[in-house]
C-alpha positions in Angstrom: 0.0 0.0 0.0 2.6 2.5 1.1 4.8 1.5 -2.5 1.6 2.5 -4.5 1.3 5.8 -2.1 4.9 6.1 -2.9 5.2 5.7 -6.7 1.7 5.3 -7.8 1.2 2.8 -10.8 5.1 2.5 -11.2 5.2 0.6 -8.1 4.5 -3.0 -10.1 8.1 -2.6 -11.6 9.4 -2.4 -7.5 7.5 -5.9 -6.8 9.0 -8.8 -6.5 6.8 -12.5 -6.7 3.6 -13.7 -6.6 0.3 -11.2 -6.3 -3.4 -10.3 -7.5 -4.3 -7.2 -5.3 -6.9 -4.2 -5.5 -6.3 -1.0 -4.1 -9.6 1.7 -3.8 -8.4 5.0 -4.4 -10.1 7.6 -2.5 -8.2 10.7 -3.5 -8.6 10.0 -7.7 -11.8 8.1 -7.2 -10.8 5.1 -8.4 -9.9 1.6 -8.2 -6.4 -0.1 -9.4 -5.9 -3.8 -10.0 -2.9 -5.5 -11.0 -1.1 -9.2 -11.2 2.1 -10.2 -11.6 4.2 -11.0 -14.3 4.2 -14.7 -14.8 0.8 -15.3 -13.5 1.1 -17.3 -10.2 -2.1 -15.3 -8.8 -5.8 -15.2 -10.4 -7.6 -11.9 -10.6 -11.0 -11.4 -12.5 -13.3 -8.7 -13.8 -16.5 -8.1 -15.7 -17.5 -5.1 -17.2 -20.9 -4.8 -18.8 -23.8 -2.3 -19.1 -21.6 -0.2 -16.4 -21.5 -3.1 -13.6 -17.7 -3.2 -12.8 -17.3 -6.8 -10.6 -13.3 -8.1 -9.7 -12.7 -10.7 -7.6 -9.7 -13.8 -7.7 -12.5 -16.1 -8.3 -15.2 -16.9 -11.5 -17.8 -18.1 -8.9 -17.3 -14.5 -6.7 -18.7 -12.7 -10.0 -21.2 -15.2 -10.3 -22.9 -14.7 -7.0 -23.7 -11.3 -8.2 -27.5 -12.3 -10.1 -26.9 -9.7 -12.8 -24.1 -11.2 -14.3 -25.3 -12.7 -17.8 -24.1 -15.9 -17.8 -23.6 -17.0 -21.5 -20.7 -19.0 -23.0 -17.9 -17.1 -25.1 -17.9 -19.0 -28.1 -14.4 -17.8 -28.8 -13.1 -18.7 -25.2 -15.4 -22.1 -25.9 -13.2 -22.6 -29.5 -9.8 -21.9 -27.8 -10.6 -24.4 -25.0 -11.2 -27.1 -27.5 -7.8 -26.4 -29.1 -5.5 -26.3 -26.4 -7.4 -27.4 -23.4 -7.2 -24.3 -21.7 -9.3 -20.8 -22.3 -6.3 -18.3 -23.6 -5.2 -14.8 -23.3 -8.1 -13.0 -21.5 -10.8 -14.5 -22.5 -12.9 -16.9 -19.5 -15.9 -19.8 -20.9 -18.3 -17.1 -19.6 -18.8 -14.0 -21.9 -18.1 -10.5 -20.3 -15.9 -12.1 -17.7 -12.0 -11.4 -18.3 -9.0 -12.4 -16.6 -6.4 -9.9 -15.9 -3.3 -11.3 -17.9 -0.2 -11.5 -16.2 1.5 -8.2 -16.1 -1.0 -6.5 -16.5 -2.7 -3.5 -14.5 -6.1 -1.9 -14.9 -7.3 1.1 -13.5 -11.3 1.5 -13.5 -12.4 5.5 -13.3 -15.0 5.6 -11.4 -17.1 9.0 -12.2 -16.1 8.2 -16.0 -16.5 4.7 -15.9 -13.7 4.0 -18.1 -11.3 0.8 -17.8 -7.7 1.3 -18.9 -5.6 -1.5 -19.3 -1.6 -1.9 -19.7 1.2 -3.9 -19.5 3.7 -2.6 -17.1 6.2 -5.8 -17.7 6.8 -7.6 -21.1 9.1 -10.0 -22.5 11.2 -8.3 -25.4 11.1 -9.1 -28.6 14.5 -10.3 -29.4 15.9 -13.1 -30.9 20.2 -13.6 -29.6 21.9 -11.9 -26.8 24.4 -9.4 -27.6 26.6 -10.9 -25.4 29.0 -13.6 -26.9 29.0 -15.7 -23.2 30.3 -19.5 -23.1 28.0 -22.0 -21.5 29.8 -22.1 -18.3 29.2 -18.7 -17.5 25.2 -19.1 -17.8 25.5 -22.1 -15.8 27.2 -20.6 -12.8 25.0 -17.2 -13.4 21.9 -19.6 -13.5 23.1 -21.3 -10.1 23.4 -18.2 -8.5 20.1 -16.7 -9.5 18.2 -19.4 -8.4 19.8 -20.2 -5.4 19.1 -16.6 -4.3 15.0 -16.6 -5.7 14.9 -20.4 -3.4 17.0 -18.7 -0.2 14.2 -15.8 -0.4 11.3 -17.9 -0.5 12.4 -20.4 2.1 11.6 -17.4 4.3 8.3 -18.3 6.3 6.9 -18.0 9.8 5.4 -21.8 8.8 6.8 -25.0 7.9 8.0 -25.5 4.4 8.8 -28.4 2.2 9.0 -29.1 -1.7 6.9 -30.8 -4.4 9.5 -33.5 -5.6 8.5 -35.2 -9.1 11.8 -36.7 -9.9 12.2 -34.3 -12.4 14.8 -31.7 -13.0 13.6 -28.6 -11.6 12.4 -29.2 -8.4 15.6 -31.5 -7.7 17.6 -28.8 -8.4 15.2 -26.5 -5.9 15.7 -29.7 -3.2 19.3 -29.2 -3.6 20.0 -25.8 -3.0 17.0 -25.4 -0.7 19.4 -28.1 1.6 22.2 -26.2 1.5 20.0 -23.4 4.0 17.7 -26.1 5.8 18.2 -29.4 7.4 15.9 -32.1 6.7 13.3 -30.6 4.7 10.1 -32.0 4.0 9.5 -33.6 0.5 6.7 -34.7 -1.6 6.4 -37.3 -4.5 3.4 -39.0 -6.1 3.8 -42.7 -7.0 2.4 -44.9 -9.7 3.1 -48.0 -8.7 0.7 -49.9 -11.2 2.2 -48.0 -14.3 5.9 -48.4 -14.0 6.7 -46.0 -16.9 5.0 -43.1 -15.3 6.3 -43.6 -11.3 9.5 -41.1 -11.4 9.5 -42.2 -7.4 12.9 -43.7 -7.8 14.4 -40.9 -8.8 12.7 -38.6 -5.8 13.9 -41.3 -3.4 17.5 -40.8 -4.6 17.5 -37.1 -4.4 15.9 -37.4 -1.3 18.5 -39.4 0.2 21.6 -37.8 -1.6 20.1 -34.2 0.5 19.0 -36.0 3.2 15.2 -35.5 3.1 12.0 -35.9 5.0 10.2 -37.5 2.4 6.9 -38.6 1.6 5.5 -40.4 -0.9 1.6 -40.2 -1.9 -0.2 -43.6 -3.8 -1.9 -42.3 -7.0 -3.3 -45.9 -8.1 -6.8 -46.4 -6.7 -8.2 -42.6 -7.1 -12.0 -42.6 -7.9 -13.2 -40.6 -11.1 -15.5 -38.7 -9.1 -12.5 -36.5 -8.1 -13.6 -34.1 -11.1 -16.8 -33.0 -9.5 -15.4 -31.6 -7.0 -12.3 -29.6 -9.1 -15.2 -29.0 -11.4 -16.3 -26.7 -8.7 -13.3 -25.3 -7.7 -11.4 -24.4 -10.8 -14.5 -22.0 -12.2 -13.3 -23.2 -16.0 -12.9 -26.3 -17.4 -9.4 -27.6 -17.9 -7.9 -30.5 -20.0 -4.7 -31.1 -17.4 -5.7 -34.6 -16.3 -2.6 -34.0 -13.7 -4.7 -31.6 -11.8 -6.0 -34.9 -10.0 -2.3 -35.9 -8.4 -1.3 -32.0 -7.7 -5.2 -31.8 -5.9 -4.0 -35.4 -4.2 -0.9 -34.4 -3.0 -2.0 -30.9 -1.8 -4.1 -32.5 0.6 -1.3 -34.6 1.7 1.5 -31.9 2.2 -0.8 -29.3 4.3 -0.8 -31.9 7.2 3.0 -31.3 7.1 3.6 -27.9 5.9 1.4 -24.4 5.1 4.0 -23.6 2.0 5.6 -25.8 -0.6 8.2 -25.1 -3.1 8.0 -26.4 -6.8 9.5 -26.2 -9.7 7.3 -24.9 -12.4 8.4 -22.6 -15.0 11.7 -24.0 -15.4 10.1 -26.0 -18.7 9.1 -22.7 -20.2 12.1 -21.0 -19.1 15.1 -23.2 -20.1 13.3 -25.7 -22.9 12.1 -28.7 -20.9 9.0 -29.8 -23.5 9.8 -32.6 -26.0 7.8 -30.8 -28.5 10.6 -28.1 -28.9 13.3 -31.0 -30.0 10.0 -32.1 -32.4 9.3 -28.7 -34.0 13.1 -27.5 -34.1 14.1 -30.8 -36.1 11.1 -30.3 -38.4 12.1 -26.9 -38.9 15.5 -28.7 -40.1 14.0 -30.8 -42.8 10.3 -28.9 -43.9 12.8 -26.4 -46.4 14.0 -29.8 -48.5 9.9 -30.7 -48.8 8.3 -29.0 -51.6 5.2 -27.1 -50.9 2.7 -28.6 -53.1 3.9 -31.8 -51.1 3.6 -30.0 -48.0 0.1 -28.4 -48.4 -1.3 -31.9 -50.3 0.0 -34.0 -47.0 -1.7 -31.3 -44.4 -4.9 -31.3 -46.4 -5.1 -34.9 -46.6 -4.6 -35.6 -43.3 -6.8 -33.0 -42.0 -9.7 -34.5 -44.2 -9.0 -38.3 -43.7 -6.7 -38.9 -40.9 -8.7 -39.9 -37.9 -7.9 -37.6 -34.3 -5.6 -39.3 -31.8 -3.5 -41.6 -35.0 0.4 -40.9 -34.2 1.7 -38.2 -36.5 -1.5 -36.8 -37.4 -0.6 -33.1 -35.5 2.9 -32.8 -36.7 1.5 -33.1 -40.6 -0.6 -30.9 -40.2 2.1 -28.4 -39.1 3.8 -28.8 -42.8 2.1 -25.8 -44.5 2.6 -23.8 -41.0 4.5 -20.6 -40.7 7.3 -21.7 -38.4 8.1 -18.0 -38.0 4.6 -17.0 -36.2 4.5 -16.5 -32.8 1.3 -18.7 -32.1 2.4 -22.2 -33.5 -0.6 -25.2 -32.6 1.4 -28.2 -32.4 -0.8 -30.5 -30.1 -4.7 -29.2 -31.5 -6.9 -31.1 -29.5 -10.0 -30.7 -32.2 -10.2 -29.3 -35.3 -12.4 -26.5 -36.6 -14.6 -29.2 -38.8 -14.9 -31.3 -35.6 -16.1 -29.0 -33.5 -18.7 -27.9 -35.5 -19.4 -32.0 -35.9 -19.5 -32.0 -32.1 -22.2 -29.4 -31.3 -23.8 -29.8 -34.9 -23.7 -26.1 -35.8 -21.1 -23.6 -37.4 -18.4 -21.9 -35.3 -17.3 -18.9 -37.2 -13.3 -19.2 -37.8 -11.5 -17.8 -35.1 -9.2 -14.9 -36.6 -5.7 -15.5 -35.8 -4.6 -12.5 -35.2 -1.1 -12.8 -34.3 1.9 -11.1 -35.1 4.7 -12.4 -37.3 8.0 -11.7 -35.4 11.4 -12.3 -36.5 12.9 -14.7 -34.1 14.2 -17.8 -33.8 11.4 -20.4 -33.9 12.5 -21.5 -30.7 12.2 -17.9 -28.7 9.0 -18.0 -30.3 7.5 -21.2 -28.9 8.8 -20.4 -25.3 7.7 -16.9 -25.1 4.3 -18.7 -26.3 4.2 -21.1 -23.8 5.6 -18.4 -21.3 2.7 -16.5 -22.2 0.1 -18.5 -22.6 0.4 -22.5 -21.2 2.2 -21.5 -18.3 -0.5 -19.0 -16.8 -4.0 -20.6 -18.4 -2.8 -24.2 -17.7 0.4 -25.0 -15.4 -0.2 -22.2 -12.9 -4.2 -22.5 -12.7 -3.7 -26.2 -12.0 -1.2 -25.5 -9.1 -2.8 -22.3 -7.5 -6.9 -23.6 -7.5 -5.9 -27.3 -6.5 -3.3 -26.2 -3.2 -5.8 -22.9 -2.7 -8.6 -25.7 -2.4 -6.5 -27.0 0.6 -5.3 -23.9 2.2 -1.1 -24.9 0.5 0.8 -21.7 -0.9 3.2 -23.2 -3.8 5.8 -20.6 -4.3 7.8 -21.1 -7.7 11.4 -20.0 -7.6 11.9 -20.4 -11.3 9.5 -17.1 -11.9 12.0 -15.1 -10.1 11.4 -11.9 -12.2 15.9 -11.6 -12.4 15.8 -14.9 -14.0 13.2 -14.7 -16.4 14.8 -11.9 -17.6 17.7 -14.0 -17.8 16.8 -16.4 -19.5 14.7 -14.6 -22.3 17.2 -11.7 -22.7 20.4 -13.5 -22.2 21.2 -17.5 -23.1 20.9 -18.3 -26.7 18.8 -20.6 -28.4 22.0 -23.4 -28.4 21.9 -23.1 -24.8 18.6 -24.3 -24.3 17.4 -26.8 -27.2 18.5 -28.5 -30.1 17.1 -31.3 -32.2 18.5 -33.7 -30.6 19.0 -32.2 -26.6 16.7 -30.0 -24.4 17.5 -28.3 -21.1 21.1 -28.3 -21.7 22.0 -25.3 -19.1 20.0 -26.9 -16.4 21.1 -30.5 -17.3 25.1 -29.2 -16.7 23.8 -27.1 -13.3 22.4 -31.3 -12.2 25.8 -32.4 -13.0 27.2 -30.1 -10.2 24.2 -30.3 -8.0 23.0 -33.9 -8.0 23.9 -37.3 -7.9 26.4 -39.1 -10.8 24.1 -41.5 -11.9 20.8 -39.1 -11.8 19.0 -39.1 -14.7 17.9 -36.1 -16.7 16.3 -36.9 -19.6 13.4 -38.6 -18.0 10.4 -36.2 -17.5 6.9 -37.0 -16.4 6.3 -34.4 -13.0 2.7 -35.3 -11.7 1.5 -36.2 -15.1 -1.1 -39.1 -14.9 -1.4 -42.5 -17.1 -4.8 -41.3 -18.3 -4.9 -43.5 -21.3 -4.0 -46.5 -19.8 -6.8 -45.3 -17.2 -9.0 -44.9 -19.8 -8.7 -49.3 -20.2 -9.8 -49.9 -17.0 -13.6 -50.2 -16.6 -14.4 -47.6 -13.7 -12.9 -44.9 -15.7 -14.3 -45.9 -19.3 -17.4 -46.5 -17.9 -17.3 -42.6 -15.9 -16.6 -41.3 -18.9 -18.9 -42.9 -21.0 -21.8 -42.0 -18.3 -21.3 -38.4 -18.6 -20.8 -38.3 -22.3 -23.4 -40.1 -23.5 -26.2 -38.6 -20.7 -28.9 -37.2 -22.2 -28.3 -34.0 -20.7 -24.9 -34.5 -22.8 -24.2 -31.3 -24.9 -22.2 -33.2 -27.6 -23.2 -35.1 -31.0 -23.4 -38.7 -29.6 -22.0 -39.9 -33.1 -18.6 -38.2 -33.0 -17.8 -38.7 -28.9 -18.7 -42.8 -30.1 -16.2 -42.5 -32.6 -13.1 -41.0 -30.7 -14.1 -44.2 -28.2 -13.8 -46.4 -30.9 -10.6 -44.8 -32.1 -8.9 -45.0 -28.5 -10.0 -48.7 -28.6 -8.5 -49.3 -31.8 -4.7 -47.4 -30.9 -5.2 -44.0 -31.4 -4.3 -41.6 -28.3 -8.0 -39.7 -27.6 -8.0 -40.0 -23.5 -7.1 -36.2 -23.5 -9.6 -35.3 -25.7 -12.2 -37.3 -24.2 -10.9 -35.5 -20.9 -11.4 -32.5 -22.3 -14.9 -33.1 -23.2 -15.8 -34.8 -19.9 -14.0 -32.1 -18.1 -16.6 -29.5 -19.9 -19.5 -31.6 -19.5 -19.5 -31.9 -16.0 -18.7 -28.4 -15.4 
């Protein structure tokens, strides 16, 4: 309060972490929101027929009976194609989320809303600075063991979400160097072997010497998803909202505050799909384009959703260069019309050609937009639900910065490696025989759930309900599909995940 007394609306640039706040200002006579710049913390609004509603929560606005409530069709479009409403669009028309970084200021007496970024990303492709690998590594190491010392700070007990994964067993490892026998966290598969990266918490956990807990993730009933339903306001394709709901119940009987370790995918080029797309990239120039734009037709007319390959033909006759590249489209425009048996009008893509390197572009995109609408919501509704705060010291505004402004593309990702500055930082950090390349966090089996009858059949009850707001005919053939090989559990998911909210 005093900071915005002090330096008014500049006072966002002094911040530093995670916030949604609303200050009333008496002396201008009007009211300032603001969030901060990665998106950790929710804030809402609606504006319509001058009714100005905020509040961190969808179901806040809701309670308030003027409030239309009407789906966004273009909100409803995007959900279907990434799993995850984007930008600042919500399901429900006239209610907007506040994107990260941004501020708005609502005028009362004029009843104007003004909205701005006071924090953005540039746009630039290399650093200027010709630095050698080492360098970022140590520089890395340094800034993140400064963001984790900082946020170990707590008048509560604190522990870490440990996957197994990179990021938060770097976290656990320099968190150790400041406290003794923290408390750790891991979900375990133990039916589905390829998914249970428990081993690997265990031996971080007893290379720092942990207090660690692991959480059984076998037998969990579907009827989990009424009750996120409820709490997440939107409907959201991340199946792995059910183990990070699961194990936020767990921690809280242990600790009030949690560390993890998201945004170090986004940051430093953990997703597989970047290796994908940048070795693409490689080969697309030696493919003619008649050959190019013949295979993407083709397959979007006759290859069936879910068949392996099917998304990365279609990305042939793509622009690598746009900012806004769909690499994993959940539906198609043609099948969701098919779904709701009327015409959606095309969504305009209205995004901006910018010349970087494809892979800047694709993790300032998922910067932007998978790590606030998806990642973050997931984490911040399902540990909110059980009174957890998960602080992220990856979204450390000096090492965003960092990473965006400074390391070049090499650095990161190639075709053939990913992480690569954080994979050398484990080499110093962790144990010898640790492995890095193997990545699953709390992601769930859901297609091999999807085999087992109490799952199949939950899904197949809300689906095909006669309160069911989708074509029976096309839902029945992405079952058949899945039965037959191809990889539909998300997308039935996604649908289910709709329906029920």
């Amino acid at each position: 309060l005093y900071a915005y007394e002090y330096w008014g609306e500049e006072c966002n640039k002094k911040i530093r972490g995670m916030f949604a706040y609303a200050i009333y200002d008496v002396n201008k006579n009007k009211i300032f929101l603001s969030r901060d710049i990665a998106g950790e913390k929710p804030i809402y609004f609606y504006y319509h027929n001058n009714i100005f509603i905020f509040a961190s929560e969808i179901k806040a606005i809701l309670s308030d009976k003027r409030v239309i409530r009407k789906i966004d069709d273009n909100a409803l479009q995007n959900y279907l194609k990434r799993g995850y409403c984007s930008g600042n669009e919500t399901i429900i028309k006239n209610i907007y989320k506040l994107s990260p970084a941004q501020q708005l200021q609502f005028k009362i007496d004029e009843k104007k809303i003004v909205i701005k970024n006071y924090w953005e990303l540039k746009n630039q492709q290399f650093s200027e600075n010709i630095t050698n690998i080492n360098s970022h590594v140590d520089t890395v190491h340094q800034m993140l063991t400064n963001s984790v010392k900082e946020q170990l700070i707590a008048d509560v007990p604190i522990g870490i979400l440990l996957s197994g994964g990179i990021d938060s067993s770097l976290i656990t490892g320099i968190a150790s160097q400041f406290k003794d026998k923290l408390n750790t966290f891991n979900v375990k598969f133990s039916n589905h072997e390829s998914f249970d990266e428990s081993t690997n918490a265990k031996k971080i956990s007893n290379y720092f010497k942990t207090n660690h807990h692991e959480i059984h993730a076998d037998d969990i009933s579907p009827d989990i998803l009424f009750k996120l339903s409820k709490q997440y306001d939107e409907p959201l394709t991340d199946s792995s909202m059910i183990p990070t709901y699961l194990i936020s119940k767990k921690v809280v009987q242990h600790c009030k505050v949690v560390l993890g370790g998201d945004g170090g995918d986004e940051l430093f080029g953990g997703y597989n799909h970047y290796k994908r797309v940048l070795k693409l990239n490689e080969y697309i120039k030696y493919i003619p384009s008649i050959i190019k734009n013949l295979s993407s037709s083709i397959s979007r007319k006759i290859i069936p959703l879910g068949v392996k390959g099917k998304n990365w033909i279609e990305l042939l006759d793509k622009d690598f260069s746009k900012n806004d590249l769909y690499y994993a489209q959940l539906f198609d425009q043609n099948t969701m019309c098919n779904l709701f048996k009327r015409n959606f009008e095309v969504k305009q893509d209205n995004t901006h050609i910018h010349r970087n390197s494809v892979l800047f572009n694709l993790l300032r995109n998922d910067f932007r937009e998978y790590l606030p609408n998806d990642i973050l919501v997931k984490v911040d509704r399902a540990s909110m639900l059980n009174s957890l705060e998960v602080r992220s010291p990856f979204l450390n505004r000096d090492l965003i910065e960092y990473s965006f402004n400074e390391i070049n593309d090499e650095f990161k990702v190639t075709s053939t490696n990913k992480k690569i500055v954080l994979k050398l930082l484990c080499k110093k950090l962790l144990p010898k025989n640790f492995p890095v390349d193997k990545k699953h966090g709390f992601e769930i089996p859901i297609n091999l759930w999807l085999r087992e009858k109490k799952w199949k059949n939950f899904f197949e009850e809300i689906l095909f309900d006669k309160r069911s707001i989708f074509n029976e005919k096309v839902v029945k053939s992405l079952f058949i599909n899945q039965k037959l090989g191809a990889k539909n559990a998300e997308r039935l998911f996604c649908l289910t995940t709709l329906q029920i909210w």
